[in-house]
NUGU-202752 format. One line per field, with one value per residue: residue number from 1; residue in three letters; x, y, z of N, C-alpha, C, O in turn. Coordinates in pm, 1 decimal. Layout:
! NUGU-202752
mimi NUM ...
tigu ala ...
n_px X ...
n_py Y ...
n_pz Z ...
ca_px X ...
ca_py Y ...
ca_pz Z ...
c_px X ...
c_py Y ...
c_pz Z ...
o_px X ...
o_py Y ...
o_pz Z ...
! end
This chain:
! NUGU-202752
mimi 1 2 3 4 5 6 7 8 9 10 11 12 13 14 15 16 17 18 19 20 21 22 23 24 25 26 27 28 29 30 31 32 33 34 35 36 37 38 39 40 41 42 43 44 45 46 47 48 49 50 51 52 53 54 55 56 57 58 59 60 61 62 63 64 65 66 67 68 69 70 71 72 73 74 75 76 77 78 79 80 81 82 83 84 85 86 87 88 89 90 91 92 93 94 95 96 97 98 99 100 101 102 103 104 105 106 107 108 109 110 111 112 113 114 115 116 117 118 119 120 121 122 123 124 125 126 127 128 129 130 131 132 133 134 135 136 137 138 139 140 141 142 143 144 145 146 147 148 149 150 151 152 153
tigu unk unk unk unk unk unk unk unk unk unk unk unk unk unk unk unk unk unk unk unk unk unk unk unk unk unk unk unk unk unk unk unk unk unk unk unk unk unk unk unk unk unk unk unk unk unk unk unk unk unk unk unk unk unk unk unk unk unk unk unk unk unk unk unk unk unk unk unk unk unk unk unk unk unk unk unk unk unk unk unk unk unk unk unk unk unk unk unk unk unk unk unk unk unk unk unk unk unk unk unk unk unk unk unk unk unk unk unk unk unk unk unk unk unk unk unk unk unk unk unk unk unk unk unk unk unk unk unk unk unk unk unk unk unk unk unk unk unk unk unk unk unk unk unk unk unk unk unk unk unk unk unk unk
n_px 10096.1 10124.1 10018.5 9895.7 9726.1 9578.4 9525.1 9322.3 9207.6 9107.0 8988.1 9186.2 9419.9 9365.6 9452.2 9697.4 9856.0 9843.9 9982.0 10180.5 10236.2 10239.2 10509.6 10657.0 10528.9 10573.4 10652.3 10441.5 10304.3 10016.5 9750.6 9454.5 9195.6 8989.5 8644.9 8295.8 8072.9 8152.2 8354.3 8596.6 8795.7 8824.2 8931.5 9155.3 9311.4 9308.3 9522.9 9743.1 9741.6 9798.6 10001.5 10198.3 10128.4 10110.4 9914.3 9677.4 9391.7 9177.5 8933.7 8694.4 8687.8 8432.3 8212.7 8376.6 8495.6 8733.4 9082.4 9383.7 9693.8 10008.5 10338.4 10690.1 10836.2 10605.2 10270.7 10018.3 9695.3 9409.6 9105.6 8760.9 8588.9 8285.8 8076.4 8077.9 7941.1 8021.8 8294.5 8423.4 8428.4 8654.5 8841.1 8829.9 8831.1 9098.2 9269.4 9481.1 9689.6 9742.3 9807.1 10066.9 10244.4 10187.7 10110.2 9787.5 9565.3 9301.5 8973.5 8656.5 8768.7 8715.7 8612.3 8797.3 8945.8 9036.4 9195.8 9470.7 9795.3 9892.4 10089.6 9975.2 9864.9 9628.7 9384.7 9178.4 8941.3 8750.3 8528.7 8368.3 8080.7 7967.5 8206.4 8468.8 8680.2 8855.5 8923.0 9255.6 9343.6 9615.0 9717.0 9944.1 10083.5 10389.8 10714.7 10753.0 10621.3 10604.5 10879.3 10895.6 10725.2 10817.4 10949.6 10770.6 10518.5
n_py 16092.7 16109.0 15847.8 15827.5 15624.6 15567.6 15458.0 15625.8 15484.7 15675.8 16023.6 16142.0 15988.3 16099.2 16371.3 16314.7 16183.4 16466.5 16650.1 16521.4 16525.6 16869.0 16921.8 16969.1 17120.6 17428.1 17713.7 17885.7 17591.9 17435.8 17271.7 17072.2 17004.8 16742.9 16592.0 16490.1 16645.4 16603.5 16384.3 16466.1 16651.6 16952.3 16820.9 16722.0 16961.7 17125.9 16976.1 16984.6 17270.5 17320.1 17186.6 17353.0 17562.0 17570.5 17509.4 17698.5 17759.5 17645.5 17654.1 17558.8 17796.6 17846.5 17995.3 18284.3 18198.9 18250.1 18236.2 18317.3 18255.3 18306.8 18233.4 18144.4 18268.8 18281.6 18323.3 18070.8 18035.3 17982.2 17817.6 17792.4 17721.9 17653.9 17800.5 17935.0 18121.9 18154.3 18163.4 18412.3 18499.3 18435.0 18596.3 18842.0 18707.7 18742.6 18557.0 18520.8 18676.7 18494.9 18268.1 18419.8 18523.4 18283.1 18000.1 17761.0 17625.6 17452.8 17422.9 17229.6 17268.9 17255.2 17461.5 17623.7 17507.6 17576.0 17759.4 17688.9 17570.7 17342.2 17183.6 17113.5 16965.8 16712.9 16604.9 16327.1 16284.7 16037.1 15910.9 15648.6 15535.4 15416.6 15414.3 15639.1 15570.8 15684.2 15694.9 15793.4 15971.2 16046.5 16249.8 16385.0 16565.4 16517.1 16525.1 16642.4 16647.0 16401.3 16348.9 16480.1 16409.2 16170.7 16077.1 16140.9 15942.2
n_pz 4257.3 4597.4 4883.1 5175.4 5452.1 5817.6 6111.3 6371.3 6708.7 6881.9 6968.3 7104.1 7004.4 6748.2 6746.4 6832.7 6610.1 6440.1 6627.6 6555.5 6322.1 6277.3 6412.7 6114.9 5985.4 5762.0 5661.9 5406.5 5334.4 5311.5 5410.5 5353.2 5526.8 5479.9 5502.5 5690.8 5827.6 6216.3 6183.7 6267.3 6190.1 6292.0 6580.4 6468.9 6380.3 6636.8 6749.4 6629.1 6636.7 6917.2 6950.6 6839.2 6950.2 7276.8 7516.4 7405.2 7386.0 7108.3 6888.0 6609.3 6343.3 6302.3 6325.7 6314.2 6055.6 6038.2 6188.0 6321.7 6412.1 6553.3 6509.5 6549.4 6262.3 6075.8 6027.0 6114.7 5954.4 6048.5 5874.0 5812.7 5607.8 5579.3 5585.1 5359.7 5049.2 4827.7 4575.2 4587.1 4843.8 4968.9 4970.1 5092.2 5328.8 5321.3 5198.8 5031.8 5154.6 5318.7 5192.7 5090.2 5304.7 5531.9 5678.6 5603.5 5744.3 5648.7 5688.0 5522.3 5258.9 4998.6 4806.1 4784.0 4612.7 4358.3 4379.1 4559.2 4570.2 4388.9 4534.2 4763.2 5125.6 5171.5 5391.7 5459.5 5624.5 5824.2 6040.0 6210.4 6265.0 6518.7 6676.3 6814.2 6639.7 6384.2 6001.3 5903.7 5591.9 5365.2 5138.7 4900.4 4603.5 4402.3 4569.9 4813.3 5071.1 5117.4 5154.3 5418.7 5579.2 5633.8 5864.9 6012.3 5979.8
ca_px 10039.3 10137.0 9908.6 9930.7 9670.9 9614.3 9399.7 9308.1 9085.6 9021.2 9013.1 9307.7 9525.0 9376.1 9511.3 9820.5 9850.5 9845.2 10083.4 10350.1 10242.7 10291.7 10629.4 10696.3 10512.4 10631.7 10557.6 10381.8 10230.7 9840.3 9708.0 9308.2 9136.8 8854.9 8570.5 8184.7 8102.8 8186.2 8466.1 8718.3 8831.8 8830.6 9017.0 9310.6 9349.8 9386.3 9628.9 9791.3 9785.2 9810.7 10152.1 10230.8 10149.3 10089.9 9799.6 9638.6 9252.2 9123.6 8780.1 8669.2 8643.9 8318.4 8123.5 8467.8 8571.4 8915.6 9173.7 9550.7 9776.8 10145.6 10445.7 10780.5 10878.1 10555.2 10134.6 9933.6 9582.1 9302.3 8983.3 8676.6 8485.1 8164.8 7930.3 8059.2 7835.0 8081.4 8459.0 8507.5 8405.3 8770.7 8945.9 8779.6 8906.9 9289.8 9340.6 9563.8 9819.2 9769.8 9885.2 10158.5 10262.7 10182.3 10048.6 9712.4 9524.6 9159.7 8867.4 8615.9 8859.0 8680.3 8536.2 8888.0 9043.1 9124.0 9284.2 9531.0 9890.2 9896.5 10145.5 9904.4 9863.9 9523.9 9388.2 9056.8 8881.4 8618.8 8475.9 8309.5 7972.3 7956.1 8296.8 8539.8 8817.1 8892.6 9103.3 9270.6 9432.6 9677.6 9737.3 9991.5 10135.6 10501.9 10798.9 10744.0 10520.4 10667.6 11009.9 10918.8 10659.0 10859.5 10996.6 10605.6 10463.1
ca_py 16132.6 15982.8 15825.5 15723.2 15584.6 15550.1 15491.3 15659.2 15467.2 15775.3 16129.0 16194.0 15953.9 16149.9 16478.6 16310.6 16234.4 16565.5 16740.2 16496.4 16673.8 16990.6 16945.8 16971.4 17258.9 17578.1 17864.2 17845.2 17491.3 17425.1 17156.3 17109.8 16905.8 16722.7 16484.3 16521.7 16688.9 16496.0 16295.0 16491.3 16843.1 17063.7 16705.9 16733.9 17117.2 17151.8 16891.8 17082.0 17434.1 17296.5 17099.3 17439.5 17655.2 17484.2 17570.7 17762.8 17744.1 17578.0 17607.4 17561.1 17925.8 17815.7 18152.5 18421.1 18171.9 18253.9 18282.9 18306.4 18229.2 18376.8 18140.7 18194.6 18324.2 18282.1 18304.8 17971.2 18075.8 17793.8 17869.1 17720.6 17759.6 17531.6 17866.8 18020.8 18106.8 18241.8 18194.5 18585.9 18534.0 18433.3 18763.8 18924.6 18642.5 18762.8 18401.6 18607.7 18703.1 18385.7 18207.0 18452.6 18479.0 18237.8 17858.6 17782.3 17437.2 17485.9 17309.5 17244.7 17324.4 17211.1 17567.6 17703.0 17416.0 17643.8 17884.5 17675.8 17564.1 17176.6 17095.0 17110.0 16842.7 16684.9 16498.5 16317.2 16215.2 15937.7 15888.9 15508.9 15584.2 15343.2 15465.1 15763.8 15535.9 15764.2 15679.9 15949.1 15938.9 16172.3 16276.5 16507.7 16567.0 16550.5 16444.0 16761.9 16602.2 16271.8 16379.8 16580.0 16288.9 16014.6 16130.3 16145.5 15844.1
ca_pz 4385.3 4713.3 4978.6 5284.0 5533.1 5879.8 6177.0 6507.0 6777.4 6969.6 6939.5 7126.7 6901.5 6606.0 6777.9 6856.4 6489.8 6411.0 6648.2 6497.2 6163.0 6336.1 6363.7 5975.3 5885.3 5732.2 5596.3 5261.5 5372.9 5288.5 5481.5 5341.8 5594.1 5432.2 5581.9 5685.6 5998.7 6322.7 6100.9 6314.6 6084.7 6440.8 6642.8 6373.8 6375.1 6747.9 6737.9 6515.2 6659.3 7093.2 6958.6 6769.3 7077.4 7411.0 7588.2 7329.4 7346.1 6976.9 6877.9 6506.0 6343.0 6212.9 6294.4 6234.3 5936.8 5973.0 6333.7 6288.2 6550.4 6550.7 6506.7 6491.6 6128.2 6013.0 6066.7 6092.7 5921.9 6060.9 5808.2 5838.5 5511.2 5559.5 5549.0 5236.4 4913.5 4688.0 4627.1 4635.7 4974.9 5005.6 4929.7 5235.1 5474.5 5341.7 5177.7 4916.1 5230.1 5375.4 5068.9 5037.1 5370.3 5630.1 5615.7 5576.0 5794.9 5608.0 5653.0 5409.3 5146.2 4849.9 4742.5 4731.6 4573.1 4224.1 4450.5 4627.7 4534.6 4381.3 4633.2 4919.1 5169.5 5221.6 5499.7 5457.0 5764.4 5779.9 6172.4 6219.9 6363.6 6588.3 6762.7 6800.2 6529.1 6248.4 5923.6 5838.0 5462.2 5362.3 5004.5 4868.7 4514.3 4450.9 4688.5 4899.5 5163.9 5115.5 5204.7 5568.2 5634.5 5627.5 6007.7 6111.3 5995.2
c_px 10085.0 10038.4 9955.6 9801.7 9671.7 9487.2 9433.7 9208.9 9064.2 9055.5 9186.8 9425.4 9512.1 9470.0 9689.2 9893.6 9918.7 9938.1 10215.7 10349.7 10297.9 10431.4 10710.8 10640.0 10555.9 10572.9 10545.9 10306.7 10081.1 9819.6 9532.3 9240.6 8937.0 8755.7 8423.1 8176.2 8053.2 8299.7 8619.0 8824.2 8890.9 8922.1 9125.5 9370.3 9337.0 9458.8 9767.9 9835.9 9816.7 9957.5 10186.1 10248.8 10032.0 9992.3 9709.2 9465.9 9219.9 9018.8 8805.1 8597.6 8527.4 8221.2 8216.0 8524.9 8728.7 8990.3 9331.6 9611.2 9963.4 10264.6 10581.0 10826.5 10778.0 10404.4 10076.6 9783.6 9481.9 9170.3 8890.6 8567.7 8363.5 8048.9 7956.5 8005.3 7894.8 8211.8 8482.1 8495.1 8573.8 8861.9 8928.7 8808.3 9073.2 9344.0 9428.4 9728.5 9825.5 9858.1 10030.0 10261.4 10304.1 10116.1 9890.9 9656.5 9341.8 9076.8 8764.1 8658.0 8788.7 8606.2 8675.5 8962.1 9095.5 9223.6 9446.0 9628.1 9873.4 10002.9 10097.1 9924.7 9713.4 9492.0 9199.8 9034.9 8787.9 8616.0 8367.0 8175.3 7937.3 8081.3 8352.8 8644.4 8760.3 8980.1 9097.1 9379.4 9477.9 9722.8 9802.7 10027.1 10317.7 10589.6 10791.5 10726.1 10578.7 10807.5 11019.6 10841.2 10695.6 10919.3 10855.4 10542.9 10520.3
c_py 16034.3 15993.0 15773.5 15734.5 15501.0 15539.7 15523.1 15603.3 15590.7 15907.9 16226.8 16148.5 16018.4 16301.5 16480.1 16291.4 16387.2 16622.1 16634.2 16568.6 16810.4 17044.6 16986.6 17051.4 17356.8 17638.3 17838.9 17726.1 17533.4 17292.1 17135.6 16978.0 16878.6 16606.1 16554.5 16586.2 16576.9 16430.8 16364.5 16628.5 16900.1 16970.7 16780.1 16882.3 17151.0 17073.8 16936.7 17248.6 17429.3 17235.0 17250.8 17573.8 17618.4 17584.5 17710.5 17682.3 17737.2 17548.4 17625.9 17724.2 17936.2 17967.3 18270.9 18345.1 18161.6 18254.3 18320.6 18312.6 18264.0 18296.6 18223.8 18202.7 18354.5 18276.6 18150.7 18042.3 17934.6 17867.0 17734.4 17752.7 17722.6 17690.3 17921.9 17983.5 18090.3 18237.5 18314.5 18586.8 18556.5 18545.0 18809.7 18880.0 18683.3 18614.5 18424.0 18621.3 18592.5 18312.0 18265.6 18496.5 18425.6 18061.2 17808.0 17588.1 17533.7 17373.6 17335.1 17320.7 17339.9 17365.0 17673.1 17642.2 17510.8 17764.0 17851.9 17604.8 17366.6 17105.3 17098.5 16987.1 16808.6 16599.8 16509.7 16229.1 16132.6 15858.6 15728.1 15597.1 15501.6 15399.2 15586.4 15723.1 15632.6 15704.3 15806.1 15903.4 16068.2 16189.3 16372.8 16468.3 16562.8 16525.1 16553.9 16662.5 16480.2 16246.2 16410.0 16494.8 16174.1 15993.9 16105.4 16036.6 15714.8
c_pz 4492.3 4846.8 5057.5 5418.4 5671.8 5987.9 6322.9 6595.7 6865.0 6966.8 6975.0 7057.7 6736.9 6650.8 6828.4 6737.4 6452.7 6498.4 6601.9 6370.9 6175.7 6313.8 6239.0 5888.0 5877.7 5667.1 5426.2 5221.2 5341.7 5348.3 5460.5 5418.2 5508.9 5508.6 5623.6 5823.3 6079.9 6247.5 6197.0 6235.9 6255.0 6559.6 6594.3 6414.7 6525.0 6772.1 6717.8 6608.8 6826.9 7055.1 6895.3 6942.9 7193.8 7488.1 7529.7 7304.5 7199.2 6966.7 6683.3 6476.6 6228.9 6201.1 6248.9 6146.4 5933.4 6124.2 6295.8 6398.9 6459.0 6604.2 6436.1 6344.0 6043.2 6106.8 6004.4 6065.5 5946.1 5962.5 5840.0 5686.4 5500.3 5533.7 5453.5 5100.3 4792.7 4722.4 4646.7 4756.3 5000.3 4999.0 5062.9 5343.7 5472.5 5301.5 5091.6 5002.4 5302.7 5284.5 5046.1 5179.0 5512.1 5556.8 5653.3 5649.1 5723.1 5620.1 5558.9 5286.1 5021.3 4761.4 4730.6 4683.9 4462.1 4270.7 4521.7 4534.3 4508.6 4495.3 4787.4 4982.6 5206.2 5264.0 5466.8 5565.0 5781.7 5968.7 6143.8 6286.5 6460.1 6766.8 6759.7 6688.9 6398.2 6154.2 5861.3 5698.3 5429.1 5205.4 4933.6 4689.5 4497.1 4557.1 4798.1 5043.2 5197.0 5177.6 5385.7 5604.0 5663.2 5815.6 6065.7 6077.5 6044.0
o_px 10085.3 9994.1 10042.1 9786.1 9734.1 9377.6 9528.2 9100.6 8962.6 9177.8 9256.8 9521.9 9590.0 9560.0 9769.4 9994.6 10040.1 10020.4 10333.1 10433.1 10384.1 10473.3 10823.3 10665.1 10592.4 10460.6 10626.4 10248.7 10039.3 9897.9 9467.1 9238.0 8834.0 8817.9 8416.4 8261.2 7967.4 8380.3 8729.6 8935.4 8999.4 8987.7 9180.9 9474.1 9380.6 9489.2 9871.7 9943.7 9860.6 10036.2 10265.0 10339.3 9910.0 10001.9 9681.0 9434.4 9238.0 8974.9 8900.1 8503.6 8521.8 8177.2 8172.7 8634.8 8810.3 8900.0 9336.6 9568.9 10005.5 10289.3 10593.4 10865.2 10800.4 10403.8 10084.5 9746.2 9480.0 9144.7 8924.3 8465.2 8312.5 7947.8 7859.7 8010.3 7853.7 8261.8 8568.8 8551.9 8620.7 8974.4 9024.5 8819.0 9153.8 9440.1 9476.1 9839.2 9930.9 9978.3 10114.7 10379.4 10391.0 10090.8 9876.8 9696.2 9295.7 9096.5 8762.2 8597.1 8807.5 8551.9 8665.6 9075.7 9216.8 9301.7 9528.9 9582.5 9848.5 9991.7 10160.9 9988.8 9667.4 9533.5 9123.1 9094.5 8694.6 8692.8 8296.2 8182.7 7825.3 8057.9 8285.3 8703.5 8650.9 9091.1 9016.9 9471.2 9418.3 9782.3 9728.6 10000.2 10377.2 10527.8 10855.3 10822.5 10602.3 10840.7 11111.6 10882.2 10625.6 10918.7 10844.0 10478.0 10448.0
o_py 15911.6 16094.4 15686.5 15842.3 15395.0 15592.2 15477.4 15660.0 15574.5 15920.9 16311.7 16222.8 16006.0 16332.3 16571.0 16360.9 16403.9 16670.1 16669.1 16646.9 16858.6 17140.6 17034.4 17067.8 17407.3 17626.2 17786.0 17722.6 17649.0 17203.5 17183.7 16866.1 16944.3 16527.6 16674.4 16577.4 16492.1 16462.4 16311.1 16661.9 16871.4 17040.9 16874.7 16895.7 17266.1 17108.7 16921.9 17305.5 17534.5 17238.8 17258.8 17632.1 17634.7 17705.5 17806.8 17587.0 17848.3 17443.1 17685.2 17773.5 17996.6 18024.9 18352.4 18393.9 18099.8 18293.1 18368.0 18387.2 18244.3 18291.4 18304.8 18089.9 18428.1 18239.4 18116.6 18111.9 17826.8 17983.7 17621.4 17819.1 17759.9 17677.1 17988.6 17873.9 18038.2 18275.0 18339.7 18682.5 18663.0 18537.1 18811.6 18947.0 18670.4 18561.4 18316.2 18594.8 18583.5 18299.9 18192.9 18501.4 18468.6 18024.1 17825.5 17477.0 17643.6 17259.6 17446.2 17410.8 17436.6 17349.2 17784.0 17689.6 17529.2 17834.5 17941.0 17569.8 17285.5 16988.5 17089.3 16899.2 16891.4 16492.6 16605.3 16124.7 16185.9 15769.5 15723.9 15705.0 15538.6 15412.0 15665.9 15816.9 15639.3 15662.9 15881.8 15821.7 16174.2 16087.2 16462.0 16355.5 16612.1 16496.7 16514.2 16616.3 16458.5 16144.3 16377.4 16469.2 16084.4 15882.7 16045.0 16007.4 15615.9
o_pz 4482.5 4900.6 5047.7 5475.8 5677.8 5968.2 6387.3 6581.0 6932.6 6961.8 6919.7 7040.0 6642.4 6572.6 6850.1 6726.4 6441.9 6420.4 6614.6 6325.4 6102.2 6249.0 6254.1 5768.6 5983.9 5618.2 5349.6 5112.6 5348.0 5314.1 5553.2 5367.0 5493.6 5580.2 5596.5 5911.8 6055.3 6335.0 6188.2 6276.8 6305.6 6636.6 6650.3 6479.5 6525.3 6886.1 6782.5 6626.2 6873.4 7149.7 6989.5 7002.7 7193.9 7508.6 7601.0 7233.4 7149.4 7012.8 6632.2 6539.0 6121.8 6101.6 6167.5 6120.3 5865.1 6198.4 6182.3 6487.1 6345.0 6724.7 6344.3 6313.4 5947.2 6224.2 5886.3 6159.8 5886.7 5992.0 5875.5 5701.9 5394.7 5464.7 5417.0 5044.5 4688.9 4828.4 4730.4 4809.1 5040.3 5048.5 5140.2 5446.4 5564.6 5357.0 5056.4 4955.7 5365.6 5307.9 4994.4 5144.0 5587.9 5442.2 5774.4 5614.2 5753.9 5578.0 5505.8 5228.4 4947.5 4652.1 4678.1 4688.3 4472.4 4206.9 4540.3 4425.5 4597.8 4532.6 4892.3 4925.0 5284.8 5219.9 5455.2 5591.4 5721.5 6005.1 6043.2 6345.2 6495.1 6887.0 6694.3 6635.4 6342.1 6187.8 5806.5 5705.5 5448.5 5170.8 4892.3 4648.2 4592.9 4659.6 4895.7 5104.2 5315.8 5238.1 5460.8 5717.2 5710.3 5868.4 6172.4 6177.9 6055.9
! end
């Protein structure tokens, strides 16, 4: 497994973070953003989708679960899983054609972890409570991640 850790003092350096990630995703990508709420999940992922497509309003699709935004060759799928009961929920969001294809930034991943491809990338978020500094740690399997990251970190 390879790791790599990092820190942001303020929200906008965590979002700046993230649109250098931006740059290096493609289609078939999983990106599972993990961390508690406030830790920064919804920071990262407009980071992510405003460096992807500029001036694109980004809210967390905490009440429709799911958004997709339309990139050249391929669909970015943002999920938000924090209210689901039941993995079948996932069928009904289309995480089947997401997976197969478009690329997938999820938050609260952990209830579709048996679903998703071992070469995901996951970003765990951990917010100071005192300040806005975040470390964000990044964790992939495999030289995949390691290879197209080495340009972004």
């Amino acid at each position: 497994m390879w790791r790599h850790e990092l820190t942001a003092a303020t929200a906008e350096q965590t979002q700046g973070f993230a649109a250098k990630l931006a740059g290096v995703i493609r289609k078939g990508d999983v990106l599972c953003l993990q961390g508690t709420l406030g830790s920064g999940k919804t920071t990262f992922s407009q980071g992510i989708i405003q460096a992807l497509l500029p001036g694109e309003e980004v809210t967390s699709p905490t009440f429709n679960l799911v958004k997709t935004y339309p990139l050249p060759g391929f669909d970015l799928w943002h999920f938000d899983l924090y209210r689901l009961d039941r993995r079948e929920q996932l069928w009904e969001l289309g995480i089947e054609e997401a997976l197969m294809e478009g690329a997938l930034l999820i938050e609260w991943p952990e209830i579709a972890a048996s679903l998703l491809p071992a070469s995901r990338l996951t970003v765990k978020l951990e917010a100071d409570a005192a300040t806005e500094k975040r470390t964000i740690r990044l964790e992939a399997e495999g030289g995949l991640w390691n290879e197209r990251l080495k340009g972004v970190l």
